[in-house]
Legacy VTK file of the C-alpha trace (Angstrom):
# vtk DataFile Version 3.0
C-alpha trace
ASCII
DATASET POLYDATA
POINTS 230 float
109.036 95.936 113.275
111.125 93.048 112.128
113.912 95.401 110.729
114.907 97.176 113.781
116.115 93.623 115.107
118.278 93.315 112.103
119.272 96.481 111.960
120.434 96.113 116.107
122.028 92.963 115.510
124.320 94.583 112.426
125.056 97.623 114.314
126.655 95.468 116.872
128.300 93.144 114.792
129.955 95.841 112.175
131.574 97.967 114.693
134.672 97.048 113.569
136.772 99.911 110.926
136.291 98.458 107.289
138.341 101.600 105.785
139.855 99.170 103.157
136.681 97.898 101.666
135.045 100.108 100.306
130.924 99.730 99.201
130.165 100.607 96.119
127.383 103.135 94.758
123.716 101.421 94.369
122.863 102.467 91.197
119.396 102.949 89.639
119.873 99.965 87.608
120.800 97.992 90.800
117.239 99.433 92.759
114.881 98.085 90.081
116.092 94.868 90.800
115.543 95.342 94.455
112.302 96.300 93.580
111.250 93.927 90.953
107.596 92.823 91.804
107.345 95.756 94.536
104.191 97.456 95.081
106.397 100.460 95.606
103.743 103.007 96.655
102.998 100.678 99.117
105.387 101.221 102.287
104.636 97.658 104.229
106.153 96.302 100.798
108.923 98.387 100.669
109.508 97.794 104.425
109.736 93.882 103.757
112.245 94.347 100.882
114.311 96.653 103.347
114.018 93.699 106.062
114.622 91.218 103.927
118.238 92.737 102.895
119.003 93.638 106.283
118.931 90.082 107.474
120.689 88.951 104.452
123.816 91.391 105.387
123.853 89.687 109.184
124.213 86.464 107.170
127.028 87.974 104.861
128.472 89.731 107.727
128.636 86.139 110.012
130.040 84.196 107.165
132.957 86.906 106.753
131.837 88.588 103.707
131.741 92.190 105.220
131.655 94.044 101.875
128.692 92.501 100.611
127.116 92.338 104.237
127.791 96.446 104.072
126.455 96.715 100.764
123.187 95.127 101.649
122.565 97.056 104.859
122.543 100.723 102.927
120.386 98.655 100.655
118.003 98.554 103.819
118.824 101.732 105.791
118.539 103.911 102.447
114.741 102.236 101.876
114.024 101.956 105.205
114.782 105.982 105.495
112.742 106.472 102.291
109.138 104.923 103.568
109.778 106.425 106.900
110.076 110.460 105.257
107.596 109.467 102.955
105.068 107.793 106.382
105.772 111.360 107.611
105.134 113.790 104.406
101.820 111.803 105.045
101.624 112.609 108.292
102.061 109.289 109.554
104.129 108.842 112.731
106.619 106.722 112.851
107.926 105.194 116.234
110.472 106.558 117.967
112.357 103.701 118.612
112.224 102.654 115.190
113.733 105.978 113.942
116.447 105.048 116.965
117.108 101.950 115.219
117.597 103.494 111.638
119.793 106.175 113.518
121.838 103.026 115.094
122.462 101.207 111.853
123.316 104.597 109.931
125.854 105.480 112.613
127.050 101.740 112.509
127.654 101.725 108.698
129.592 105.324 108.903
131.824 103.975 111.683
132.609 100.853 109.269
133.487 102.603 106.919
130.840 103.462 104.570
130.881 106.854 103.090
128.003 109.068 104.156
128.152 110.384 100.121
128.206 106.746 98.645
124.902 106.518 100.926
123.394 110.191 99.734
124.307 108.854 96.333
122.612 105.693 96.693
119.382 107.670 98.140
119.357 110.183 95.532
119.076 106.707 92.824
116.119 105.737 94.783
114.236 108.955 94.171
114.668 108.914 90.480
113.531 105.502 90.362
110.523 106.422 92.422
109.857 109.609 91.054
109.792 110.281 94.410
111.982 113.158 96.773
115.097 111.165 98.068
115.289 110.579 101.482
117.864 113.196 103.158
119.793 110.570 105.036
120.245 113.293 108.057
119.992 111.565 111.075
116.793 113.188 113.044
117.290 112.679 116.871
114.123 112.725 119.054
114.040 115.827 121.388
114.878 115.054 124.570
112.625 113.185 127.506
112.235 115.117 130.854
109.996 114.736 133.802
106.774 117.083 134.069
107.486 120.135 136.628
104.787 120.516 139.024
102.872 123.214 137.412
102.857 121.175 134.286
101.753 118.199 136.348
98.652 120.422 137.525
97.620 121.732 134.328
97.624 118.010 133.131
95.462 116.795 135.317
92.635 118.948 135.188
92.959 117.886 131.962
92.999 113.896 132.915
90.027 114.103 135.546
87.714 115.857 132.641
88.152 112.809 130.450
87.661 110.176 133.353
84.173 108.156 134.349
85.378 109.228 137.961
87.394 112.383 138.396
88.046 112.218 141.860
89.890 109.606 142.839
92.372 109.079 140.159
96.117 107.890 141.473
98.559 109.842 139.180
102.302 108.414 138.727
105.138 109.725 136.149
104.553 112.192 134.240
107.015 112.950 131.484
107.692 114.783 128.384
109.148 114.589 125.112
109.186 117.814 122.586
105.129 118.802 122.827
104.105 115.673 124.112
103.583 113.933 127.327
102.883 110.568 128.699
101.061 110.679 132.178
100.814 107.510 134.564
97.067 106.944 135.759
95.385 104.220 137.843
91.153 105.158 137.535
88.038 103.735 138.879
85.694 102.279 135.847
82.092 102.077 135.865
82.085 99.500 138.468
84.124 101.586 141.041
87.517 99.353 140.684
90.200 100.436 139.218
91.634 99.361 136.226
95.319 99.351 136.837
97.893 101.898 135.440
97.597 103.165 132.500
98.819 106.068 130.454
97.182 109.299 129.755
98.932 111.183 126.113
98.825 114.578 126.377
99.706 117.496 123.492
101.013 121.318 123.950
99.918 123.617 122.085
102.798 125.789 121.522
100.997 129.095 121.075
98.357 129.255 123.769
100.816 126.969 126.093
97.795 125.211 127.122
97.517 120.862 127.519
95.145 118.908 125.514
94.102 115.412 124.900
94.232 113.210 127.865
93.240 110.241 126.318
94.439 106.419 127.292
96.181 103.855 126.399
97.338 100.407 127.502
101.027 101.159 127.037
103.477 100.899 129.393
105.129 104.402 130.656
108.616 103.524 128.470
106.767 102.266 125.582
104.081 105.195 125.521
107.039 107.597 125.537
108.650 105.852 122.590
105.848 106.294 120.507
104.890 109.486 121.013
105.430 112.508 118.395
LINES 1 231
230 0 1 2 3 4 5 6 7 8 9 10 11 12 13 14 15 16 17 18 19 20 21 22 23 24 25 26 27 28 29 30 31 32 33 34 35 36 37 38 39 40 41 42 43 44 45 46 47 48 49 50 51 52 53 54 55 56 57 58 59 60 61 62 63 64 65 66 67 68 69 70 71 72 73 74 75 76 77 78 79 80 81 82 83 84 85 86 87 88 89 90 91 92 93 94 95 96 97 98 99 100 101 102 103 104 105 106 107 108 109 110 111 112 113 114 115 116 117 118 119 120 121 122 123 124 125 126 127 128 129 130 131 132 133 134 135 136 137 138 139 140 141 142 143 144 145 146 147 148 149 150 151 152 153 154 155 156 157 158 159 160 161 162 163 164 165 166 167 168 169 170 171 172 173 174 175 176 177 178 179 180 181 182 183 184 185 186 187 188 189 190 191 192 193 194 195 196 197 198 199 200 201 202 203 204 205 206 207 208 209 210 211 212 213 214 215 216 217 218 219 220 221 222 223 224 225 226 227 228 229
């Protein structure tokens, strides 16, 4: 996603205490002329609008006008934050290094600075002009990655060798997981009898039976499978 570039670059760049300029409210008058034109039920729209002003504050920010830089980067955190609560009431998952980024940037602009109520505020403008729930603006932090113990290892690849063309001779690597989730390393044989190269298995919990499910693959690579997993 283009924004999480932005949104790096600014959170580097605004670092710096900005305790004596202070960003003012965006009011609901202010959002309907972010969102003239806006499909706003439509969240890749939205998403562009929130990109667009996030690039437009590294320009401010460069050229020395850190207010207005500021004041254009809650413009995109507060949407950005808004389509991504809204992705998941619709049970749409949003990448976890995406959700990193938005974290980044939020941290970024309190460190500057910005008021975490000027930013509530804002959010709670959005909603009304929506009709929509505001976004909390709570920073949500992704539970934490560990490596599969053995047993879990086992249980997950039963699992694995069910789902593959040739169970028994699969080469299993990392194996690691995040909340319910897991991301397994796996080099299989195809049709053919070669194998394919590594690839990674995503596995689920279930929390009440404590049994592993899924298993199936995809081209990822381990790091990348892990931060998209929910």
């Amino acid at each position: 996603m283009l924004i999480r570039f932005a949104i790096i670059m600014f959170a580097v760049l605004a670092s710096a205490p900005l305790r004596a300029q202070p960003v003012e409210l965006i009011a609901a008058e202010e959002w309907r002329e972010v969102l003239a034109g806006v499909t706003t039920d439509d969240d890749d729209s939205v998403l562009k609008v929130a990109t667009r002003h996030s690039v437009e504050s590294t320009t401010l920010l460069n050229a020395g006008n850190r207010s207005a830089a500021l004041h254009d980067s809650v413009i995109a955190l507060v949407l950005t934050r808004h389509v991504f609560e809204r992705k998941e009431r619709k049970g749409t998952p949003v990448a976890n290094q995406d959700v990193a980024a938005v974290n980044g940037l939020q941290t970024a602009l309190v460190a500057a600075g910005m008021s975490p109520g000027v930013m509530r505020r804002s959010a709670a403008n959005l909603g009304v002009i929506l009709g929509e729930a505001p976004t909390t603006m709570v920073i949500k932090s992704r539970p934490a990655q560990r490596p599969a113990t053995a047993a879990e290892r086992a249980a997950m690849t039963t699992v694995i060798r069910g789902r593959l063309i040739d169970p028994t001779s699969p080469i299993f690597g990392r194996a690691d997981i995040v909340g319910n989730q897991a991301c397994f390393t796996v080099n299989a044989r195809n049709r053919l009898g070669a194998y394919t190269g590594n690839r990674e298995a995503v596995l689920y919990l279930n929390p009440k039976t404590h049994t592993w499910t899924g298993g199936g693959m995809i081209d990822y690579p381990h790091g990348v499978c892990l931060d998209t997993i929910h």
